[in-house]
N, C-alpha and C positions, 0 to 999 in steps of 0.2 A: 336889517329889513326896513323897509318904509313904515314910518311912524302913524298912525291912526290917532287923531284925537278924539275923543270922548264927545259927545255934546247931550249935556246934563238934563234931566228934566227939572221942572219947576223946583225950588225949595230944596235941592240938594245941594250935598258936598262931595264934591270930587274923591275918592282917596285911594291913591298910588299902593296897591296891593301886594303883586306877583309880578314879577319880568316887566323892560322897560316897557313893552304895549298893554300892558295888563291896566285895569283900573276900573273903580264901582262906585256907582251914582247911588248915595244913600238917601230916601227921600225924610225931611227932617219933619215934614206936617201929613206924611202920607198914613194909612192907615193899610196900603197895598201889602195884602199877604203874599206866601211862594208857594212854587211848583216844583216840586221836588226833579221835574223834568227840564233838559234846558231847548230854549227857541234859540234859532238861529237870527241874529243880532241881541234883542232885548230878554234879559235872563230874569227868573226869578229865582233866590237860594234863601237856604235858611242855614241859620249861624246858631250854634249854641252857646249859652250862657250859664251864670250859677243859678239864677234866676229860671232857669225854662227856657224856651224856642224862642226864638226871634225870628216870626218873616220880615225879607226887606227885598226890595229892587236892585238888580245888580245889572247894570248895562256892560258887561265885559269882553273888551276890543282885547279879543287871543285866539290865535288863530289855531293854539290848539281847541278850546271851544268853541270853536266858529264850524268844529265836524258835526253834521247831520247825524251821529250816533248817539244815542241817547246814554247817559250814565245812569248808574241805580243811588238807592239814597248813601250807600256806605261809600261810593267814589265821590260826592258830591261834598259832604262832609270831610273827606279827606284833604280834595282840595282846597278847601275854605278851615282851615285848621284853626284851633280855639285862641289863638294870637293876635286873628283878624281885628282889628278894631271898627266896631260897629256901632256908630252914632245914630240914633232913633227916638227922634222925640214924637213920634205920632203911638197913636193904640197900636197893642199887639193885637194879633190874633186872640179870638175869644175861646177858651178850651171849652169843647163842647161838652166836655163832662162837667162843667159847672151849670149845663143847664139841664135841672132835673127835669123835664116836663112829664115825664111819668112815675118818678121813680118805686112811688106807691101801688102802682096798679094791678088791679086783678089778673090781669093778663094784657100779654101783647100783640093780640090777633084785632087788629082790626073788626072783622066781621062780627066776632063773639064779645068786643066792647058795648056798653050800655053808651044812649046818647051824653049823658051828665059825665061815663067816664071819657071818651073823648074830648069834648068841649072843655073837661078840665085840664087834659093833658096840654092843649091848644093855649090856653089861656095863661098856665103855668108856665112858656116859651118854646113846646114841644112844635117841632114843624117837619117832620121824618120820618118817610115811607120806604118799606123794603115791599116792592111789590112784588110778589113771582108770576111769572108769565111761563105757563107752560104750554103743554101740548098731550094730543091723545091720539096714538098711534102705537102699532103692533109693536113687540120688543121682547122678540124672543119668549121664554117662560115668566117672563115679568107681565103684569097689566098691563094697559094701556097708559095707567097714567102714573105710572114710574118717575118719570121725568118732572111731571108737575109736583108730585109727592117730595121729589128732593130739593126741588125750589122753595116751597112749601118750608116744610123742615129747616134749609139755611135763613129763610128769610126771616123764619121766627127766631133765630138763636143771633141772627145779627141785630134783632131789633132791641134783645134784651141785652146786647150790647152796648148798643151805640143810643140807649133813650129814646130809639125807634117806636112804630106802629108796622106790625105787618098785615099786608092783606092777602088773602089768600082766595081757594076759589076763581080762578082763572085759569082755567086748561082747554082752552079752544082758540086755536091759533094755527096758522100755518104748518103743515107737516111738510111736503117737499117731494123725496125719492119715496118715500112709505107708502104712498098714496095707494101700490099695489097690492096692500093687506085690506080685508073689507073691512077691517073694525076700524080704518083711520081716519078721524075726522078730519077733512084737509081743505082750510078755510084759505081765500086767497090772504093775498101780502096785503094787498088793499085795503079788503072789508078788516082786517086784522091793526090797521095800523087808525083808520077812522075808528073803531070803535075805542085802542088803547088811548089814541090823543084824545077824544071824547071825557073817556077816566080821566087822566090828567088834568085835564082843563079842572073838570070837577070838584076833585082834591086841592087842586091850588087855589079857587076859589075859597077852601074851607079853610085854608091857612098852613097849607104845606108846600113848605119851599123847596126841601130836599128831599127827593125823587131818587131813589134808586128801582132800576129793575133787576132781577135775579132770573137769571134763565137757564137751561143744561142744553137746550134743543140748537143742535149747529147751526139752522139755517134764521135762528131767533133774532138772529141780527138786522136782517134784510128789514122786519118791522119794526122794532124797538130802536137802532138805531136813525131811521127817519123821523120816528117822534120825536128823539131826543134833539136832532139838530131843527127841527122847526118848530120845536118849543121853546127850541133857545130864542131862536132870530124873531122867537111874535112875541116873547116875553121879557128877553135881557134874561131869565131865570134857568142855571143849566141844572139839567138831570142827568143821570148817568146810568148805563149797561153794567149791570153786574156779571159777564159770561163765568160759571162755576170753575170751568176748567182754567180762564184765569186766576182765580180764587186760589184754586188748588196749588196753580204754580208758586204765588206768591207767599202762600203759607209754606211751601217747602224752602223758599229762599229766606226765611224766618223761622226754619227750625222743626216744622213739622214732618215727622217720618210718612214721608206718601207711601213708600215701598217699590221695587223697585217692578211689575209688574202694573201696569195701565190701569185696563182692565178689570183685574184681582182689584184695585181699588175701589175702581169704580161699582162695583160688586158691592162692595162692601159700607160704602156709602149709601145705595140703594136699600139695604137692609136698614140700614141706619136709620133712614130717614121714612122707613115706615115703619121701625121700632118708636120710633119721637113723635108718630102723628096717630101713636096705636091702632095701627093698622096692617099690623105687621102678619096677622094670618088669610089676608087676602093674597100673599106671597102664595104658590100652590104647593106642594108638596109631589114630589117628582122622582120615586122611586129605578120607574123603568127608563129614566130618560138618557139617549141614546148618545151621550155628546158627541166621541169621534162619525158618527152618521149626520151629525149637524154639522161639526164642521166641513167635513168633506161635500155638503152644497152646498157651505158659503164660498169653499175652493173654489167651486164651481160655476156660481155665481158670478163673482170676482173675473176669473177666465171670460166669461160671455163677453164682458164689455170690458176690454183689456185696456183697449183707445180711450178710457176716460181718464186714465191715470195722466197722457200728457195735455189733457184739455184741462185738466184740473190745474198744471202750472203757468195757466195765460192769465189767470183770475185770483183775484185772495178771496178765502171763504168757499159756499157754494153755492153763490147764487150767480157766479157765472154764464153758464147755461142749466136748461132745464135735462130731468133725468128722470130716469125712474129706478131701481133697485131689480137684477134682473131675479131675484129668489126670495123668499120671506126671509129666507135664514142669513141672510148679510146684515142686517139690523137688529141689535140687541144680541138676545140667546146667551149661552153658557152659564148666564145664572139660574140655579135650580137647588131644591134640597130633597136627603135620599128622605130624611125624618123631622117632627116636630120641635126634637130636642135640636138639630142641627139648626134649622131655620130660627129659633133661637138665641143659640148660640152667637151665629153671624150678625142677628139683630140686635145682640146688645156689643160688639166688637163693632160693627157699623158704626152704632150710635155713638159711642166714646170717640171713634177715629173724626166723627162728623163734627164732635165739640170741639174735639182738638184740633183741627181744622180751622176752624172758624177762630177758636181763640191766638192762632198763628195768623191769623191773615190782617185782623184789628181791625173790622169792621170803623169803631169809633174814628180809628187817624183818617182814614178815607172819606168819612162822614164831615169829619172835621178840614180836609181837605177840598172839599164841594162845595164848604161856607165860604173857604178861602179864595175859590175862583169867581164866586157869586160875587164877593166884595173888592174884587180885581176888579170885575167887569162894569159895576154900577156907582163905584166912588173912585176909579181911578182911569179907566179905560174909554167908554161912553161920555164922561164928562169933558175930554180932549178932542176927541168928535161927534161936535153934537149932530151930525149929516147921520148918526147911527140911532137914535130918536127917533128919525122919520119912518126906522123898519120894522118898527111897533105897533103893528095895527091892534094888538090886545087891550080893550080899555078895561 
């Protein structure tokens, strides 16, 4: 095959890896973290050592890596095996567990912090928000604010994770198809996205750099991720979308029993998460409730607008086209309890699945992974083009 040379960045050394095209520019003064994901041309990987993780830069001409598929961290590690020789005279990565900013704290809700406990946490190196964003709309025999309650819930168990602050209190945003239950507050995409980049600005004024949002609501994307990309481009500072059901995936691919029903989980993390925010007998209690009569007009429902199923595959997501939901009963329903002892029961099996959850998913490496890109983009990336400077109107 035609040969492909390498051309090095600054302060590196060449070094002949894998197959004759193969090869990675290791930088000797750089401080550039990785991404456990690979870009097409310029790669970032991480190598392990006795020592710990090693990020470095890997410029790798192979044309099996040159596939737009992305690998997971156990393929990526495989094929960079502990043999590799890896020369790195710049700073590692910083483990973010070496930086306590809170570790003493009363709590890690944001809103119920004292000013003095904040400012300490800030002061101390803490710079890390799990916000939840949720939403208040019908959902079957659950509340309206189910959704925001188990944003809520994760946001505070990643925060006691990861050296976090959560904030909580945010459940008015965007609903979508709901819109046909009266109890739905259904705020545009607009006012929903001014007022979270508004917060944002706020907070990183105060000295937080790391920005996650927690969200369960499917169409949560449409607002949180416009904030997130044009708070990149006005600040160089990236934040990032926590969607749960990613969450969820990722913790199973780490070992977490999700179970092999959807649904049933999601049930049961719902209970979870209003056993964790004790709130758990605002759940009603539902002796007479009629399930197979529920689901037979979500059937129903469903049937009416049969045509959305292949409108749905021109578009990712659902913010495609607009829609409405033709039944109450297609959104949410089938969770219910016949008694007090049951709804219980499920809330303290909720709550344990929600921990275990969370502590499969490793809130910390991903936190620790959003320092990593942060210190890609503003000591390694931005300083190569300074033409990217100019699209920082944030002073």
């Amino acid at each position: 095959s035609e040969m492909v040379t390498p051309v090095p960045i600054p302060n590196t050394e060449v070094k002949h890896f894998r197959g004759e095209n193969s090869y990675a520019c290791h930088s000797e003064g750089s401080s550039l973290p990785g991404s456990l994901v690979p870009h097409e041309g310029s790669l970032f990987f991480v190598s392990k050592g006795k020592t710990g993780r090693v990020y470095f830069q890997a410029e790798v001409i192979d044309k099996f890596m040159m596939k737009k598929t992305a690998m997971g961290r156990n393929e990526v590690e495989n094929f960079f095996p502990d043999r590799i020789e890896v020369k790195l005279a710049g700073r590692w990565v910083k483990k973010y567990n070496e930086r306590k900013g809170g570790e003493t704290m009363r709590t890690r809700i944001y809103n119920k912090c004292t000013d003095a406990e904040i400012t300490e946490y800030l002061k101390n190196g803490g710079d890390t928000l799990f916000m939840s964003i949720g939403v208040t709309e019908l959902h079957g025999q659950l509340p309206v604010d189910c959704e925001s309650i188990l944003t809520e819930a994760a946001a505070i168990m990643m925060a006691e994770k990861a050296d976090g602050l959560a904030v909580i209190n945010l459940p008015f945003f965007h609903a979508g198809a709901t819109a046909i239950g009266q109890s739905t507050v259904n705020i545009s995409i607009k006012a929903g996205y001014d007022y979270l980049k508004t917060l944002v600005y706020a907070f990183y004024k105060l000295g937080f750099k790391r920005i996650f949002f927690l969200s369960m609501h499917g169409p949560a994307y449409l607002t949180i991720n416009s904030v997130c990309m044009d708070f990149f481009h006005e600040t160089q500072n990236p934040i990032c979308h926590l969607e749960l059901g990613h969450v969820m995936e990722i913790a199973k691919e780490n070992g977490w029993e999700c179970g092999e029903d959807r649904m049933e989980t999601f049930t049961d993390l719902m209970y979870g998460a209003y056993k964790a925010m004790n709130q758990l007998e605002f759940i009603p209690i539902l002796p007479d409730f009629d399930r197979e009569a529920f689901l037979a007009k979500r059937r129903e429902g469903n049937a009416k607008q049969w045509f959305k199923k292949d409108l749905h595959k021109l578009n990712s997501g659902t913010g495609g086209f607009g829609s409405f939901y033709a039944e109450l009963e297609e959104h949410g329903g089938l969770e219910y309890s016949v008694t007090a002892e049951e709804r219980e029961q499920r809330g303290e099996k909720g709550f344990q699945r929600l921990q275990e959850m969370i502590d499969k998913f490793d809130p910390q490496h991903f936190s620790t992974l959003l320092q990593a890109l942060g210190q890609a983009v503003n000591e390694e990336i931005v300083p190569r083009y300074p033409h990217l400077s100019l699209d920082k109107p944030y002073k």
